[in-house]
PDBQT receptor file of N, H, CA, C and O in Angstrom, charges set to zero:
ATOM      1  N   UNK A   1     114.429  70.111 105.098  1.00  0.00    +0.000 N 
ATOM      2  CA  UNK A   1     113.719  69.746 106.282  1.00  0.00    +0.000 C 
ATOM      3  C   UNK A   1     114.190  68.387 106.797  1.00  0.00    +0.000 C 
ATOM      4  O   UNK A   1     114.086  68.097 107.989  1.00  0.00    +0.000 OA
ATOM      5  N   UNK A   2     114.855  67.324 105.633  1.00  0.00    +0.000 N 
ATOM      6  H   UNK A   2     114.940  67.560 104.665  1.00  0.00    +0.000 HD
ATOM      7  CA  UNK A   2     115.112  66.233 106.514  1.00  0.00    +0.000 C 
ATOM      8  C   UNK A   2     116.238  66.204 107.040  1.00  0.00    +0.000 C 
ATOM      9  O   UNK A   2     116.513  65.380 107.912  1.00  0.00    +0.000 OA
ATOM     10  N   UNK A   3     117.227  67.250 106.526  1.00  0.00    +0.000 N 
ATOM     11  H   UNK A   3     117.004  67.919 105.817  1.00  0.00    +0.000 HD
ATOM     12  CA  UNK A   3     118.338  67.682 107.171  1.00  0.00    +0.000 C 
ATOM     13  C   UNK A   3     118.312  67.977 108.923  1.00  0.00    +0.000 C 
ATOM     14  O   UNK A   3     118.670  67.356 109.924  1.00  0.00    +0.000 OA
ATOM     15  N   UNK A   4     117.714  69.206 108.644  1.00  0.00    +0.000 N 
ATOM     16  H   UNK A   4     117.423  69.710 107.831  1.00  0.00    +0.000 HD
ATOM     17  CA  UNK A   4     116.952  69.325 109.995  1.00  0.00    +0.000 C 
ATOM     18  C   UNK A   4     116.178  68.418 110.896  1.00  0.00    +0.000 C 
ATOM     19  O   UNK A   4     116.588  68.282 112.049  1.00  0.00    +0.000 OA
ATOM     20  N   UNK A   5     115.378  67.943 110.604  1.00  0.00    +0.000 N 
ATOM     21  H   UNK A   5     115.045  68.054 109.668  1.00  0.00    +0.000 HD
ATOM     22  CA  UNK A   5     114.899  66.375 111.706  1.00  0.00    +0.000 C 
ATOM     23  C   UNK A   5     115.800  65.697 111.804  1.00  0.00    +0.000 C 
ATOM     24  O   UNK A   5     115.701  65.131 112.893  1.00  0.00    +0.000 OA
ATOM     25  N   UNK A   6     117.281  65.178 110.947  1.00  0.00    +0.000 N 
ATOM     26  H   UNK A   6     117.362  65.638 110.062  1.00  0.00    +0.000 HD
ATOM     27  CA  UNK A   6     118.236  64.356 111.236  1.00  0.00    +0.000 C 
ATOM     28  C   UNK A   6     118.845  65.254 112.446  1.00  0.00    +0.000 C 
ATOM     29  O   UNK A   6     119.190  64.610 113.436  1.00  0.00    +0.000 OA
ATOM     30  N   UNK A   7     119.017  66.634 112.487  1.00  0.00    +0.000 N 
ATOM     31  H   UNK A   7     118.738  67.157 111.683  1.00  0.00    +0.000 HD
ATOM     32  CA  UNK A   7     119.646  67.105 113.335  1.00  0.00    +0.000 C 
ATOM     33  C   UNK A   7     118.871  67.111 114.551  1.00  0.00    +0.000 C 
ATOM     34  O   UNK A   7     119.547  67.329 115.556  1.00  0.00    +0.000 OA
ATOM     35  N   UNK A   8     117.583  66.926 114.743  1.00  0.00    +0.000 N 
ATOM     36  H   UNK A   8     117.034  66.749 113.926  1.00  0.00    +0.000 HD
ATOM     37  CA  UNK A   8     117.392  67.263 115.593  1.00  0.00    +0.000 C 
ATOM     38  C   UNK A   8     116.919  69.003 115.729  1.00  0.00    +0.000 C 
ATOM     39  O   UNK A   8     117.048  69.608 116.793  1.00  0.00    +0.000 OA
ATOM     40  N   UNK A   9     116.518  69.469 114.820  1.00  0.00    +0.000 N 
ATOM     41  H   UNK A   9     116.413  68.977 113.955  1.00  0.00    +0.000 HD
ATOM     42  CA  UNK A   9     115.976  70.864 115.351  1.00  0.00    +0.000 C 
ATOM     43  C   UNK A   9     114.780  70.865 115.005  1.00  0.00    +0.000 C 
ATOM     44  O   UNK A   9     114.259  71.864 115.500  1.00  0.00    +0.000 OA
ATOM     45  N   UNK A  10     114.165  70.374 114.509  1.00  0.00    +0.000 N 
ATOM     46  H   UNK A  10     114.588  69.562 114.106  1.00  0.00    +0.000 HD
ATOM     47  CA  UNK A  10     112.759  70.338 114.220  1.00  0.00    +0.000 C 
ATOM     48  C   UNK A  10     112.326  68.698 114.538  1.00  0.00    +0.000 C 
ATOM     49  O   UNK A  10     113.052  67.706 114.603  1.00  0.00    +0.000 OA
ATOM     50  N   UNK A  11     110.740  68.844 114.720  1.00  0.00    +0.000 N 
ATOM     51  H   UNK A  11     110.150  69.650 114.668  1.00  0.00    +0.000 HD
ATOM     52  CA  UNK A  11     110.330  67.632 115.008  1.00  0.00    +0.000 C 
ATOM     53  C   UNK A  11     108.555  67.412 113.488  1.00  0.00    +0.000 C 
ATOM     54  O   UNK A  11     107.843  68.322 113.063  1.00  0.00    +0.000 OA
ATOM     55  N   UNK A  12     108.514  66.519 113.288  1.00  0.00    +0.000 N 
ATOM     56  H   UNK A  12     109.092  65.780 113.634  1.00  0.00    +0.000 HD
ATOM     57  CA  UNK A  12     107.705  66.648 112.088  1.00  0.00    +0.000 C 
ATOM     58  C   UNK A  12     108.073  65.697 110.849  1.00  0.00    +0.000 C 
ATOM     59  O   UNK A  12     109.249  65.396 110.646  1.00  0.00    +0.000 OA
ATOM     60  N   UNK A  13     107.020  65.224 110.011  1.00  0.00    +0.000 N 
ATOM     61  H   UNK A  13     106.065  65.468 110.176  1.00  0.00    +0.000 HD
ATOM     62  CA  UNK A  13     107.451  64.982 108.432  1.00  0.00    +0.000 C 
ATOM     63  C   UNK A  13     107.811  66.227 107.674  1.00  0.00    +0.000 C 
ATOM     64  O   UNK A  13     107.131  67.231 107.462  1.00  0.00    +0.000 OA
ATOM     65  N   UNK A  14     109.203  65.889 107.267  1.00  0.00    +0.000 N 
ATOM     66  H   UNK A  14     109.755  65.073 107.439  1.00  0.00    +0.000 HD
ATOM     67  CA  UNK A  14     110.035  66.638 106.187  1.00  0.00    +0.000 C 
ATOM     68  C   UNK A  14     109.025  67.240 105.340  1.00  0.00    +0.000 C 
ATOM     69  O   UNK A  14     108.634  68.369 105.638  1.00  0.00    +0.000 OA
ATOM     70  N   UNK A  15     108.390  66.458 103.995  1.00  0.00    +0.000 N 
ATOM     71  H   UNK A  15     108.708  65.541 103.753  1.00  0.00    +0.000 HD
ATOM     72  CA  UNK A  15     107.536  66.823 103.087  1.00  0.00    +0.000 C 
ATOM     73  C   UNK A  15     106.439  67.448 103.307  1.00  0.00    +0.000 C 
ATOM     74  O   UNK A  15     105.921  67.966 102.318  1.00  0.00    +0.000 OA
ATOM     75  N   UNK A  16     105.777  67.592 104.572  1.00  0.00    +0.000 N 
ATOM     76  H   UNK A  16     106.197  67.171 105.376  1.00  0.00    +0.000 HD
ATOM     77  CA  UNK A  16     104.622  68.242 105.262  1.00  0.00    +0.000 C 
ATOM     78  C   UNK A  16     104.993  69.425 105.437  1.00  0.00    +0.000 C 
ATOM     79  O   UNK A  16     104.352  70.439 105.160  1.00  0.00    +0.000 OA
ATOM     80  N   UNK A  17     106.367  69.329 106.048  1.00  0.00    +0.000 N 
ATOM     81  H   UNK A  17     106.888  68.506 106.273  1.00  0.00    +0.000 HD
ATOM     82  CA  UNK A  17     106.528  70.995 106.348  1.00  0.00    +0.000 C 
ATOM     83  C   UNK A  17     107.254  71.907 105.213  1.00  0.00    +0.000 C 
ATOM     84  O   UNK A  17     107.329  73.134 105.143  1.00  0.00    +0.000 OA
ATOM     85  N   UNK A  18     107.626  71.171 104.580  1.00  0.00    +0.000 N 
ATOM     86  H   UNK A  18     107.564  70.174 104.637  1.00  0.00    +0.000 HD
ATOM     87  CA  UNK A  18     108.384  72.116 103.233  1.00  0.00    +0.000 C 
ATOM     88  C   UNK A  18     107.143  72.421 102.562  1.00  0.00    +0.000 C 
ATOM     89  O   UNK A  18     107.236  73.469 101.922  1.00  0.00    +0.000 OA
ATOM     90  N   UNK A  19     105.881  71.800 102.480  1.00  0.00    +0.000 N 
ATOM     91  H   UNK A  19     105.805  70.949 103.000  1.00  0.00    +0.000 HD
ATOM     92  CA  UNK A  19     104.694  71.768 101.638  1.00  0.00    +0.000 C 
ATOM     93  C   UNK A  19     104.159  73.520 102.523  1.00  0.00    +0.000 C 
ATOM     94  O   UNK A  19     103.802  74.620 102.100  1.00  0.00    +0.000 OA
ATOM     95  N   UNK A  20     104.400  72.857 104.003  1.00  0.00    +0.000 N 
ATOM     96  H   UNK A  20     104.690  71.963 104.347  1.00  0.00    +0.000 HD
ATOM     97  CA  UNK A  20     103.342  74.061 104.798  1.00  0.00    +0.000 C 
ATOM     98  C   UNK A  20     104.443  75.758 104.292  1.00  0.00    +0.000 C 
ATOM     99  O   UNK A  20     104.125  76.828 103.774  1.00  0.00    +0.000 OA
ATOM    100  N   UNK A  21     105.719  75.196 104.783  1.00  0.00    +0.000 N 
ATOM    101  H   UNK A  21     105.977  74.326 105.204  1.00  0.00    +0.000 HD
ATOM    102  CA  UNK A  21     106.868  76.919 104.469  1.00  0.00    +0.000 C 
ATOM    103  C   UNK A  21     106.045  77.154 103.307  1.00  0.00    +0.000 C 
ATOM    104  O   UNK A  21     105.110  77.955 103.325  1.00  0.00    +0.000 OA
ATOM    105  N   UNK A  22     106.449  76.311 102.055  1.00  0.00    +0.000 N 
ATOM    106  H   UNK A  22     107.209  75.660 102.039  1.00  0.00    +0.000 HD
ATOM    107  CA  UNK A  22     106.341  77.386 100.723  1.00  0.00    +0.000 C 
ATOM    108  C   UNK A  22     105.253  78.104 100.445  1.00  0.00    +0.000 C 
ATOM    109  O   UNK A  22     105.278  79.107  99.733  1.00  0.00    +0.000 OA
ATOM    110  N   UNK A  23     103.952  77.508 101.140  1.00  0.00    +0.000 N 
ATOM    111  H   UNK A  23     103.931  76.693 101.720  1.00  0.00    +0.000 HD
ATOM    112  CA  UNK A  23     102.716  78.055 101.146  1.00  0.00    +0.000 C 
ATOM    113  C   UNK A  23     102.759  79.090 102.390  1.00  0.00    +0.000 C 
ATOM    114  O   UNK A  23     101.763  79.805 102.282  1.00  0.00    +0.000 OA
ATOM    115  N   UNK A  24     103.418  79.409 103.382  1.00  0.00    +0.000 N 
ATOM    116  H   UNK A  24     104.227  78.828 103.470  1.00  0.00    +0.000 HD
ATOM    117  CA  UNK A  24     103.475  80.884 104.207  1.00  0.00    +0.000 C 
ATOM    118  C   UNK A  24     104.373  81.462 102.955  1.00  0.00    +0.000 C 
ATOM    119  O   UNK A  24     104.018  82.465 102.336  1.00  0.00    +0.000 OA
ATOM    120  N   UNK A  25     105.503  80.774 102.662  1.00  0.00    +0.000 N 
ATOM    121  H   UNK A  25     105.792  79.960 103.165  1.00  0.00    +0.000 HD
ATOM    122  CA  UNK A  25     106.056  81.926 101.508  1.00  0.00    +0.000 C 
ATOM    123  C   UNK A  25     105.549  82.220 100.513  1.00  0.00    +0.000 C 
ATOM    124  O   UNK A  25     105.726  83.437 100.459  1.00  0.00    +0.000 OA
ATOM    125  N   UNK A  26     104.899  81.862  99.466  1.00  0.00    +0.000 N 
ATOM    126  H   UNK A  26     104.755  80.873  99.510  1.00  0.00    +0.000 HD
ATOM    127  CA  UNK A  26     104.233  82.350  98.671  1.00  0.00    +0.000 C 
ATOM    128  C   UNK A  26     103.030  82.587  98.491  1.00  0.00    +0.000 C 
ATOM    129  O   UNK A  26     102.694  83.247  97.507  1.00  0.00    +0.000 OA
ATOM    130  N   UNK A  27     101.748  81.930  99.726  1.00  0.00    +0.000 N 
ATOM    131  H   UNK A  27     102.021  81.393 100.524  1.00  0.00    +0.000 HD
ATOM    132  CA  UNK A  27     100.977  82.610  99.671  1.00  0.00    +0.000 C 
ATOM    133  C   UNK A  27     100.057  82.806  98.684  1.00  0.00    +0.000 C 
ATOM    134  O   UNK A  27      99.473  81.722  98.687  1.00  0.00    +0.000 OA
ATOM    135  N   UNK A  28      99.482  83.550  97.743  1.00  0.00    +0.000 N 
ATOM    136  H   UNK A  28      99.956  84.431  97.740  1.00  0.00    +0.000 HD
ATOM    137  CA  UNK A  28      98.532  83.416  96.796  1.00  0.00    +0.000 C 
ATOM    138  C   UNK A  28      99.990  84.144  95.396  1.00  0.00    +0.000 C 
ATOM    139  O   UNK A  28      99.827  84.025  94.182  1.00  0.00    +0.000 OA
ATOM    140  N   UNK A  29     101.064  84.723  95.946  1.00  0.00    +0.000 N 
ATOM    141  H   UNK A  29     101.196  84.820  96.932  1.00  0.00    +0.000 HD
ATOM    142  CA  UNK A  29     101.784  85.463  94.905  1.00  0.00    +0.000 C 
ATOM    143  C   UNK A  29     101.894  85.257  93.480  1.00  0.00    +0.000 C 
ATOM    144  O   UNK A  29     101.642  85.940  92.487  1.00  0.00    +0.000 OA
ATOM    145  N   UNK A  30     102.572  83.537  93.798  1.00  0.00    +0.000 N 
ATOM    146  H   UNK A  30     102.776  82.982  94.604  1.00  0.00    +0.000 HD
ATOM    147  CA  UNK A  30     102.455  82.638  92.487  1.00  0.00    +0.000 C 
ATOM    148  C   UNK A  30     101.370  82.925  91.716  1.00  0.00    +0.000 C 
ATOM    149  O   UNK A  30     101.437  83.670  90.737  1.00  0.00    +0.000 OA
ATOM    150  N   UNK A  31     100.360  82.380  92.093  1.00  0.00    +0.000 N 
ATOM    151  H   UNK A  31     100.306  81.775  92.888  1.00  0.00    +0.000 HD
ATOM    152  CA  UNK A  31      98.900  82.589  91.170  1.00  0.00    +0.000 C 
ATOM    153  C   UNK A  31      98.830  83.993  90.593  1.00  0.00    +0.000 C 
ATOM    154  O   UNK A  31      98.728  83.989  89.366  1.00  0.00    +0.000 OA
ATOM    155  N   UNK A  32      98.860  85.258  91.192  1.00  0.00    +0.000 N 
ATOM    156  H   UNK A  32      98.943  85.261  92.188  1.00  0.00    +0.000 HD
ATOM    157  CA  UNK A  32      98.731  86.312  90.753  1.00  0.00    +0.000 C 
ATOM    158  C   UNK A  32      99.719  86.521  89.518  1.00  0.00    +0.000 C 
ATOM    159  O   UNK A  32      99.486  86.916  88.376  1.00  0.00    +0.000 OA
ATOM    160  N   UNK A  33     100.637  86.212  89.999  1.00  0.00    +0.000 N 
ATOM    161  H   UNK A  33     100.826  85.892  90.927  1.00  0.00    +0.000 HD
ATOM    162  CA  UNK A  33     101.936  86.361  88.672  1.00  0.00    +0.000 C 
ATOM    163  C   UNK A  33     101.779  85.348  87.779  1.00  0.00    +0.000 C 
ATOM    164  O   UNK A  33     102.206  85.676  86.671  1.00  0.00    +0.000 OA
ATOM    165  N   UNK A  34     101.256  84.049  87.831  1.00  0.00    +0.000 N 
ATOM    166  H   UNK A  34     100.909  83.783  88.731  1.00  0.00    +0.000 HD
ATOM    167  CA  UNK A  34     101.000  83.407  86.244  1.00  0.00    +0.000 C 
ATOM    168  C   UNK A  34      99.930  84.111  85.568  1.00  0.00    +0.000 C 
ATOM    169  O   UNK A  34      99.891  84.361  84.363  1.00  0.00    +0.000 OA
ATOM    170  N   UNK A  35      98.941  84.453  86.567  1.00  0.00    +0.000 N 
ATOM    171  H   UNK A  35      98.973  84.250  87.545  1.00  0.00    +0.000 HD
ATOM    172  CA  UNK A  35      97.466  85.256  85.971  1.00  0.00    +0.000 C 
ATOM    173  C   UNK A  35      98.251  86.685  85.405  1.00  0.00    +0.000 C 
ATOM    174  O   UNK A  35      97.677  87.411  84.593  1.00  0.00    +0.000 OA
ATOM    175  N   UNK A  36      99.604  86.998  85.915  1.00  0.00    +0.000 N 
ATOM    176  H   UNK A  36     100.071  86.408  86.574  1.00  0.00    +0.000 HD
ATOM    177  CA  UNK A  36      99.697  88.471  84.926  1.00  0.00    +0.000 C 
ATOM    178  C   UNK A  36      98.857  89.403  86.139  1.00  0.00    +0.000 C 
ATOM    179  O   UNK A  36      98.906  90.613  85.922  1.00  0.00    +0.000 OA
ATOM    180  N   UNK A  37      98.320  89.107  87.018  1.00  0.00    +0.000 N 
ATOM    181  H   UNK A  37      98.281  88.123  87.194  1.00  0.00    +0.000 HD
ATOM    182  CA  UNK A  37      97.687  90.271  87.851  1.00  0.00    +0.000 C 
ATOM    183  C   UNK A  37      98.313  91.157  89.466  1.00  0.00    +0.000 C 
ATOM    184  O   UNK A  37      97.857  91.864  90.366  1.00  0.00    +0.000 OA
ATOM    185  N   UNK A  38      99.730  90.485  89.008  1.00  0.00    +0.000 N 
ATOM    186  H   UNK A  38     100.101  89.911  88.278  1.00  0.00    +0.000 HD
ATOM    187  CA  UNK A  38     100.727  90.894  90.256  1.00  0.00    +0.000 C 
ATOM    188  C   UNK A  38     101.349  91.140  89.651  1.00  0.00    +0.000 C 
ATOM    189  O   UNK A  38     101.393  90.776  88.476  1.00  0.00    +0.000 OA
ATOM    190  N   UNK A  39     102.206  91.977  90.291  1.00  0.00    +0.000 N 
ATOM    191  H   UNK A  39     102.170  92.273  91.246  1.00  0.00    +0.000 HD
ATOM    192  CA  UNK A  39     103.749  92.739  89.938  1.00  0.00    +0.000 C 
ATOM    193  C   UNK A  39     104.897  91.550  90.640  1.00  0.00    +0.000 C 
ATOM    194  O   UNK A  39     104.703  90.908  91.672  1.00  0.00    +0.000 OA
ATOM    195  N   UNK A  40     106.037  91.491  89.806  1.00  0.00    +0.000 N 
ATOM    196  H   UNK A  40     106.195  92.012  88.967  1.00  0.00    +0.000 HD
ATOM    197  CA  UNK A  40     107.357  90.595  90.317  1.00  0.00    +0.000 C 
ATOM    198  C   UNK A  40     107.131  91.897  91.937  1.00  0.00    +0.000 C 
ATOM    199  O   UNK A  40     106.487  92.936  92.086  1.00  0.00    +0.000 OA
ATOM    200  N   UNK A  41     107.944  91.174  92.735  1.00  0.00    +0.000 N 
ATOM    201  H   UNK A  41     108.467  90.330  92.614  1.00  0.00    +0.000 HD
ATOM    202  CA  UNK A  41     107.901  92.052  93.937  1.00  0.00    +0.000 C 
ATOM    203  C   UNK A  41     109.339  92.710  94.181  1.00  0.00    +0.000 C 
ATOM    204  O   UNK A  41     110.151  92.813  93.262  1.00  0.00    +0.000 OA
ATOM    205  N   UNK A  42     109.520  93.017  95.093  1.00  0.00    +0.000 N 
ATOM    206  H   UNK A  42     108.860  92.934  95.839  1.00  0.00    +0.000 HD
ATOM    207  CA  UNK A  42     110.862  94.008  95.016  1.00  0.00    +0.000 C 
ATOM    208  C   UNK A  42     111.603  93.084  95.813  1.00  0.00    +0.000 C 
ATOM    209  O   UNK A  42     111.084  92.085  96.310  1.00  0.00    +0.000 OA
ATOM    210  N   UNK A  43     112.943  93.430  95.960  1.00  0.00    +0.000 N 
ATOM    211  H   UNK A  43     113.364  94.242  95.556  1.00  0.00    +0.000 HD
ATOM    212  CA  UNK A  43     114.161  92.659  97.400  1.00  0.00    +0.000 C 
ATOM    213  C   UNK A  43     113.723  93.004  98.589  1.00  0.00    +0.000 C 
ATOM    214  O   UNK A  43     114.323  92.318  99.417  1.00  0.00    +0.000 OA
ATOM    215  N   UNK A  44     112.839  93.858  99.188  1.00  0.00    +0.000 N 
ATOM    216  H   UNK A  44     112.352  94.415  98.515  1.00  0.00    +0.000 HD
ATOM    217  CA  UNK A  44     112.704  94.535 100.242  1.00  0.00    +0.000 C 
ATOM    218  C   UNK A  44     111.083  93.733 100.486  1.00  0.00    +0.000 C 
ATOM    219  O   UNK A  44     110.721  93.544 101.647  1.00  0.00    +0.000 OA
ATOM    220  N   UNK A  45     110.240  93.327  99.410  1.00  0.00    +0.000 N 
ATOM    221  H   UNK A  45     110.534  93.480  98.466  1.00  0.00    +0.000 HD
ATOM    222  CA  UNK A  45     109.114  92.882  99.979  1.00  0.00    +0.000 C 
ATOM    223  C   UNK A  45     109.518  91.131  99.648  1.00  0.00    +0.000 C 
ATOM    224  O   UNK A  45     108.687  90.361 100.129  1.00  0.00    +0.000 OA
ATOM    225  N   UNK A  46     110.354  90.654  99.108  1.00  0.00    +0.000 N 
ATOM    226  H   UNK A  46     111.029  91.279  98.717  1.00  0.00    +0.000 HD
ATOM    227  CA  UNK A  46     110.794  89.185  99.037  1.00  0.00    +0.000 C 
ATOM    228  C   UNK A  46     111.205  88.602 100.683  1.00  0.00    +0.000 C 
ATOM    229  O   UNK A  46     110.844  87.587 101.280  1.00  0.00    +0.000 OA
ATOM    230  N   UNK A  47     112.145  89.775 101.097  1.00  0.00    +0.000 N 
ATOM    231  H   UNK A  47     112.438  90.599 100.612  1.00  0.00    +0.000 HD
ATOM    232  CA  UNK A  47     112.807  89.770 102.194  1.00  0.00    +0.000 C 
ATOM    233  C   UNK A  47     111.398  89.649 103.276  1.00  0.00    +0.000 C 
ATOM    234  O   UNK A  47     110.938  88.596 103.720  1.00  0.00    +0.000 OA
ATOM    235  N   UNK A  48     111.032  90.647 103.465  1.00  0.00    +0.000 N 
ATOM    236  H   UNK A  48     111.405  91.502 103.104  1.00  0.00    +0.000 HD
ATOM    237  CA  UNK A  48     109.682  90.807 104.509  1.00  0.00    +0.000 C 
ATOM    238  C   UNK A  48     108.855  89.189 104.638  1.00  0.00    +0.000 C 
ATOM    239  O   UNK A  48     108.609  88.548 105.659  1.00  0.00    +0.000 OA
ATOM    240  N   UNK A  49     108.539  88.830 103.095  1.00  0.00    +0.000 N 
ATOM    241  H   UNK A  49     108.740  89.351 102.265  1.00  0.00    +0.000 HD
ATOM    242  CA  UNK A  49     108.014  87.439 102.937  1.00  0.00    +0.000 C 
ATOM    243  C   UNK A  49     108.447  86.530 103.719  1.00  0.00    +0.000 C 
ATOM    244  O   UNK A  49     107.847  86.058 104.684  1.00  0.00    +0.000 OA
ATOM    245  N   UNK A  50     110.096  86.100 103.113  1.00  0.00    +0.000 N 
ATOM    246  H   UNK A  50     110.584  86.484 102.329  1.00  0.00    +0.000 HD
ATOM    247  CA  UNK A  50     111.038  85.284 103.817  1.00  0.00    +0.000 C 
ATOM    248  C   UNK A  50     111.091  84.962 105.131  1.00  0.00    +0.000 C 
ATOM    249  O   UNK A  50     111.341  83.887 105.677  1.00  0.00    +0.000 OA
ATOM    250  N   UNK A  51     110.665  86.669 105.832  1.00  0.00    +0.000 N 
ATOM    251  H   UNK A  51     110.462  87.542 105.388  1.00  0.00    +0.000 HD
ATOM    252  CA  UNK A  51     111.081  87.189 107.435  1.00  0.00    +0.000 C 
ATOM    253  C   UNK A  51     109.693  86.430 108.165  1.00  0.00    +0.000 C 
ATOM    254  O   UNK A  51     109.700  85.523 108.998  1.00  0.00    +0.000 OA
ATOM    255  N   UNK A  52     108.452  87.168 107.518  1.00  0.00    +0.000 N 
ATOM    256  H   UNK A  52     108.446  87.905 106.842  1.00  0.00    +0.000 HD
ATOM    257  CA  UNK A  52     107.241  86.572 107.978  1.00  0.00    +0.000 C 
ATOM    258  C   UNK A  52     106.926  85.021 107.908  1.00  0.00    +0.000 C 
ATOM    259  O   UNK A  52     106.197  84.461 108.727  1.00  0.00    +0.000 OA
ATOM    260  N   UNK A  53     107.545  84.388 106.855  1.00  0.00    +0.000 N 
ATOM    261  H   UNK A  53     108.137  84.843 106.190  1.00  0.00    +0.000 HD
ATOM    262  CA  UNK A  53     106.859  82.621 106.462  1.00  0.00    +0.000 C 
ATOM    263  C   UNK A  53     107.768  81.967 107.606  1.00  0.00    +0.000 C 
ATOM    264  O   UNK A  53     107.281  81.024 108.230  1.00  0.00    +0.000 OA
ATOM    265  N   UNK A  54     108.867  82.341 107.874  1.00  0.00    +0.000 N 
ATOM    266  H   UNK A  54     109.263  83.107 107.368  1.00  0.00    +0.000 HD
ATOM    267  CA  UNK A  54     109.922  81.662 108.881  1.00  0.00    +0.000 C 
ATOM    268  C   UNK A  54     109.589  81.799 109.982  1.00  0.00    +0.000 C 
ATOM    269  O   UNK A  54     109.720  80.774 110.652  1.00  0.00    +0.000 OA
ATOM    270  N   UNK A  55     109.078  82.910 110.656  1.00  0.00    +0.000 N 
ATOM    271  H   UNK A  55     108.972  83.742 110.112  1.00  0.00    +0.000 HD
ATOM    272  CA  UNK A  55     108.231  83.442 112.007  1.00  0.00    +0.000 C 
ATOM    273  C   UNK A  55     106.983  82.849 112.216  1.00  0.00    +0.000 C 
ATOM    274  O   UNK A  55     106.466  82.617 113.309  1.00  0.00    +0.000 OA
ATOM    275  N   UNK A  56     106.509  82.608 111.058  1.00  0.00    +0.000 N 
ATOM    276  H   UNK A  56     106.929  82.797 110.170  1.00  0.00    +0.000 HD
ATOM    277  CA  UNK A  56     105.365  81.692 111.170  1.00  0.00    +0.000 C 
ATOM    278  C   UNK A  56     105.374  80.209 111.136  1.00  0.00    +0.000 C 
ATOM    279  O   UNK A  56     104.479  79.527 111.634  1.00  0.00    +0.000 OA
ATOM    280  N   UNK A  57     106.594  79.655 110.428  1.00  0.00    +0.000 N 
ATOM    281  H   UNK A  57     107.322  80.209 110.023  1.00  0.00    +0.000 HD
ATOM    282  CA  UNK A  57     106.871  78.600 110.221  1.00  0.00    +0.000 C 
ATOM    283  C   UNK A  57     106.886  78.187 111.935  1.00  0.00    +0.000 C 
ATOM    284  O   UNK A  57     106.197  77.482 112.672  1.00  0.00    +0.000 OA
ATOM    285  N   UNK A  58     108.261  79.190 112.101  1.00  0.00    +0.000 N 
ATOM    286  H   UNK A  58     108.821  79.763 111.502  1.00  0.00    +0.000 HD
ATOM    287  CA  UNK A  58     108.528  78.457 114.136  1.00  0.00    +0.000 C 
ATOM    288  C   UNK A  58     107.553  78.277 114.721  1.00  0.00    +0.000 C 
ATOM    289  O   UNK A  58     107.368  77.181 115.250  1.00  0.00    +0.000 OA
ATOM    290  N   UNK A  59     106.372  79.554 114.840  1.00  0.00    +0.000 N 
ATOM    291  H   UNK A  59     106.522  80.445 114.411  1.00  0.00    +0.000 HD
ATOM    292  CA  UNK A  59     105.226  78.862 115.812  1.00  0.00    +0.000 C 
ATOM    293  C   UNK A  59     104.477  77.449 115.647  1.00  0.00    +0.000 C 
ATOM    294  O   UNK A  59     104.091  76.735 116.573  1.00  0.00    +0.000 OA
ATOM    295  N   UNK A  60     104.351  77.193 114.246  1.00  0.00    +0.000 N 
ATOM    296  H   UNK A  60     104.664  77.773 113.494  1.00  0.00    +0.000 HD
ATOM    297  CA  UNK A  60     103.848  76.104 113.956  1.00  0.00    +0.000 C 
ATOM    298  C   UNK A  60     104.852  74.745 114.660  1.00  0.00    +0.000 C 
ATOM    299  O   UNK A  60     104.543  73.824 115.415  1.00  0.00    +0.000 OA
ATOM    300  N   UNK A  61     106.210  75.152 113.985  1.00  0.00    +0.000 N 
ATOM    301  H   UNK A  61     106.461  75.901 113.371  1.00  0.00    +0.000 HD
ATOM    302  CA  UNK A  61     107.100  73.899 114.039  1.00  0.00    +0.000 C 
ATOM    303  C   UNK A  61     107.900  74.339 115.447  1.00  0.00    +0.000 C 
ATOM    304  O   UNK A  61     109.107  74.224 115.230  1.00  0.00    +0.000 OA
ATOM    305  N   UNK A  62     107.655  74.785 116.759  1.00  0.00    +0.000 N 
ATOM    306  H   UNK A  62     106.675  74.878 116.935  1.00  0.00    +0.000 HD
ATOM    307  CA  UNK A  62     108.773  75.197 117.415  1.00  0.00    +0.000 C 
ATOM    308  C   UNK A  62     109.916  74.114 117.778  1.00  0.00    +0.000 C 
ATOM    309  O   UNK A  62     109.642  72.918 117.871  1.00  0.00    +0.000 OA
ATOM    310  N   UNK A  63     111.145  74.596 117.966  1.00  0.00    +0.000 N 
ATOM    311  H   UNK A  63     111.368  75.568 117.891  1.00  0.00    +0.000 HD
ATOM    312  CA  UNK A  63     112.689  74.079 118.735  1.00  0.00    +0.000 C 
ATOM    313  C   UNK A  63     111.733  72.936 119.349  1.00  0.00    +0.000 C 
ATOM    314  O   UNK A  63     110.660  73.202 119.892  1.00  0.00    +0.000 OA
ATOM    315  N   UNK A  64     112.472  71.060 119.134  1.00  0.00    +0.000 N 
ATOM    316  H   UNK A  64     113.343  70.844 118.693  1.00  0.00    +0.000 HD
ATOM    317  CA  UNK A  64     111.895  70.612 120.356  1.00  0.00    +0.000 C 
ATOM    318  C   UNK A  64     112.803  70.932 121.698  1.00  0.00    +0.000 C 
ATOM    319  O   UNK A  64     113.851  71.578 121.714  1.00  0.00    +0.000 OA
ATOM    320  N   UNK A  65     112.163  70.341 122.775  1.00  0.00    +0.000 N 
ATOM    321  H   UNK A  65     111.312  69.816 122.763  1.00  0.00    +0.000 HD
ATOM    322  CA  UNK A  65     113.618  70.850 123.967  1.00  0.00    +0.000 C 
ATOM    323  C   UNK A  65     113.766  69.265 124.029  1.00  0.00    +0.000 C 
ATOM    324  O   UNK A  65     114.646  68.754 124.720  1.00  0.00    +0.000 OA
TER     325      UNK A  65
């Protein structure tokens, strides 16, 4: 993320938003899988994750102009 604010594509604190992604990406998953009460997930629902936390990420963080 501070890569990105150096560039210029995002606007924001670095550590705020890597804090906010990993929590659209993982979500409650983590917890379930130390508790043993989730299944590892497949490539096809990792992917979907990935697809959704990033889509959600932009609305939060959009392109500045």
């Amino acid at each position: 993320m501070a890569n990105a604010k150096s560039a210029g594509l995002v606007l924001g604190e670095p550590d705020g938003m890597t804090e906010q992604f990993l929590g659209l990406l993982w979500g409650d998953l983590m917890t379930g899988l130390l508790l043993q009460v989730a299944n590892r997930p497949s490539a096809g629902v990792i992917a979907r994750r990935a697809s959704d936390a990033t889509t959600a990420f932009q609305q939060l963080y959009p392109e500045p102009s």
